[in-house]
N, C-alpha and C positions, 0 to 999 in steps of 0.2 A: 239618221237617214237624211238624205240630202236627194232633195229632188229639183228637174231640171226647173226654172220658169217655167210657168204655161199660162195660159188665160183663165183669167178669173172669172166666175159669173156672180161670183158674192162681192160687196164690195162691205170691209171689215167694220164692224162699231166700232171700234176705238183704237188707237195705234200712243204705244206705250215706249220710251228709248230709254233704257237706263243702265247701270254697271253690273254686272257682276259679283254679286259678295258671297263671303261666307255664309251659309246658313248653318241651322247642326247638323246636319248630315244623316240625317232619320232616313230621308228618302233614299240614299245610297246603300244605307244599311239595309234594306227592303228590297232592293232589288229595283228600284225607281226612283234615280237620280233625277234633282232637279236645280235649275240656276235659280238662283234668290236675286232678284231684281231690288236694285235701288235707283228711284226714282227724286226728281226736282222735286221740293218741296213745294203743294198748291198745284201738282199736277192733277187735272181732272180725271180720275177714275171711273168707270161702270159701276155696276151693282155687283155685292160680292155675289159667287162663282166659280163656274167651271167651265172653261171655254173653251173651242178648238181655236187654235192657234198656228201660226205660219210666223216663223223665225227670219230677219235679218242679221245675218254674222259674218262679218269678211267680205261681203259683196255674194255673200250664197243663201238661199233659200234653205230653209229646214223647217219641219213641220213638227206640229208636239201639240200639247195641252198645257194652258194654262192655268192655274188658280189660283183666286184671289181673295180673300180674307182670314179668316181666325182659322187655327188649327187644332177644334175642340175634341179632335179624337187622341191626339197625340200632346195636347198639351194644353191650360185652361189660360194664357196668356188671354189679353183682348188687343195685340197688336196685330194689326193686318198687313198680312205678306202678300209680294208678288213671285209666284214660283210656276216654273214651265221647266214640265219634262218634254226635252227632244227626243224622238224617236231614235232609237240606236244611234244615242251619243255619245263617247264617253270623253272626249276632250277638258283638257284643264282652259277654261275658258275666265278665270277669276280675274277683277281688273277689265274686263275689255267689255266694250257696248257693245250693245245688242237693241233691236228694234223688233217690240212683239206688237204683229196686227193679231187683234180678237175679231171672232168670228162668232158662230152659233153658240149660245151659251149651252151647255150640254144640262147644269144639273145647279141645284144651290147646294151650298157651303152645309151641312149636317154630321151630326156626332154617330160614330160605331158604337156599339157596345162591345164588339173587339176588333183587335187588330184587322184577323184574316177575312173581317167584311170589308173594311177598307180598301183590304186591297183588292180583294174581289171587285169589288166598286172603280177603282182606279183602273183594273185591266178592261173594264167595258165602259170605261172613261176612252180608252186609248183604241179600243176597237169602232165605237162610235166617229171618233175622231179621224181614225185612216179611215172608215167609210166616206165621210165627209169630204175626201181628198180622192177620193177614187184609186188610193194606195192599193196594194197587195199588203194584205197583213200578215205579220210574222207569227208562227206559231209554236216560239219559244220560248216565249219571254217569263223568264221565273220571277217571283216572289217569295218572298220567307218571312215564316213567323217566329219572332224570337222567343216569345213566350213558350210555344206548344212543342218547338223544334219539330217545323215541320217546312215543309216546301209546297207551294203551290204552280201548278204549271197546266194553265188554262184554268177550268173546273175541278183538276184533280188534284188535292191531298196527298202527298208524301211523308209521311212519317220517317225522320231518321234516328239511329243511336244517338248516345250523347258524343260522341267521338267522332261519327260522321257528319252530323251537323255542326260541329265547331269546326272541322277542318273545311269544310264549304263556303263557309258565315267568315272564315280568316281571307281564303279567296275573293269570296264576291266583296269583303270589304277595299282590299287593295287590287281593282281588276289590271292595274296595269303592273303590278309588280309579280314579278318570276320567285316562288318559295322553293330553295332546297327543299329536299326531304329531313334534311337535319334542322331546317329551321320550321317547320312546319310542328316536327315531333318535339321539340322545346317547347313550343308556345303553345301547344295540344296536351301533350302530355307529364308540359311542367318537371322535365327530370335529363338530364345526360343521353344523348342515345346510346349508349356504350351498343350498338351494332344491332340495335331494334329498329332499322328503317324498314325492315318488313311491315310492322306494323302500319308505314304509313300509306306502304303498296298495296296492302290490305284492304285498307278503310277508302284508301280513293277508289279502288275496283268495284268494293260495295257502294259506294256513291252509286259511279255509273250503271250498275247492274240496277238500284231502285229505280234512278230516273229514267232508263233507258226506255220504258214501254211508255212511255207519255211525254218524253222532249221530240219525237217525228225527225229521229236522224242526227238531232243535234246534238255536239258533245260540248259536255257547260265547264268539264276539266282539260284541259289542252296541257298534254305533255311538251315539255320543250328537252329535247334531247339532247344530254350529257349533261341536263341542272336540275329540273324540279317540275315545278306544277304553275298553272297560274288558270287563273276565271276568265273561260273565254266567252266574250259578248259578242263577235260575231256573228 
């Protein structure tokens, strides 16, 4: 999400520039991609955290959340990350700086005992945070649990098949790549289509028909016509 300049009445704690690297890609796989920030060594940090955040990149303004230290729900490491999800962003941004001003700290750094708290936690991370901003907030933004094969969209729980949740989980992991239906059925159902693409018309329709009473209009499958499927984050 990229929004115009405007006047500030906060003025940020801390302002952080650093590159873009790889991280593992947990966040993506969740439905909440985030930049892994590396930073000058002996740069002054805040206290670890969960901040609202305001993005320079390119010479534009983007708004997101920040977090700063260990990541004891997802992993028992003791290095501490700098990572911010930009609100509806999906750019390959790897390599290129970036400058994050911190703002209100939202919340300290704490362990789930499962997943779909976290992310529960991260979406009122993120709703906090467009408050903060005087945004409009969007009310589509999925998460998924890999464990329970389940989908979260706001407060509400979606349960899928095991077939419709892997074909969702193949999408939302590649959102910018376009899947045949023959490549889709490969890598789902590990066998030849020998002329079973119904099946995959099938399992996308019931996608859409579970989530449709709780995405509010939004379609998270976008057909592209005369190829396949892809994960639309629109």
């Amino acid at each position: 999400m990229r929004i115009e300049m405007k006047e500030k009445i906060n003025e940020p704690i801390c302002t952080l520039t650093g590159i873009v690297i790889h991280g593992r890609g947990i966040g993506k796989h969740v439905g909440t991609p985030t930049a892994n920030i590396e930073i000058a060594k002996n740069t002054f940090l805040p206290k670890t955290g969960v901040y609202v955040a305001d993005i320079l990149l390119s010479d534009k303004i983007y708004y997101g959340v920040t977090h700063i230290g260990t990541r004891p729900t997802l992993d028992n490491d003791s290095f501490v990350s700098i990572e911010t999800h930009i609100f509806d962003f999906d750019k390959d941004i790897y390599g290129c700086t970036i400058t994050i001003n911190l703002y209100k700290k939202l919340r300290e750094v704490r362990k789930f005992n499962e997943l779909s708290l976290l992310l529960e936690q991260i979406a009122n991370d993120r709703t906090m945070a467009q408050e903060f901003w005087g945004l409009k907030q969007t009310n589509h933004t999925l998460h998924i649990d890999v464990n329970r094969h389940c989908v979260i969209l706001g407060q509400q729980e979606v349960y899928l098949s095991t077939n419709e949740f892997e074909v969702l989980y193949l999408l939302l992991q590649s959102p910018q790549t376009t899947f045949t239906k023959e490549q889709i059925y490969k890598q789902i159902w590990h066998e030849p289509t020998n002329n079973h693409l119904h099946a995959v018309e099938n399992t996308i329709f019931q996608i859409r028909k579970r989530l449709k009473p709780y995405c509010k209009g939004h379609e998270y499958i976008k057909t592209v016509i005369g190829y396949g499927y892809k994960f639309n984050n629109n």
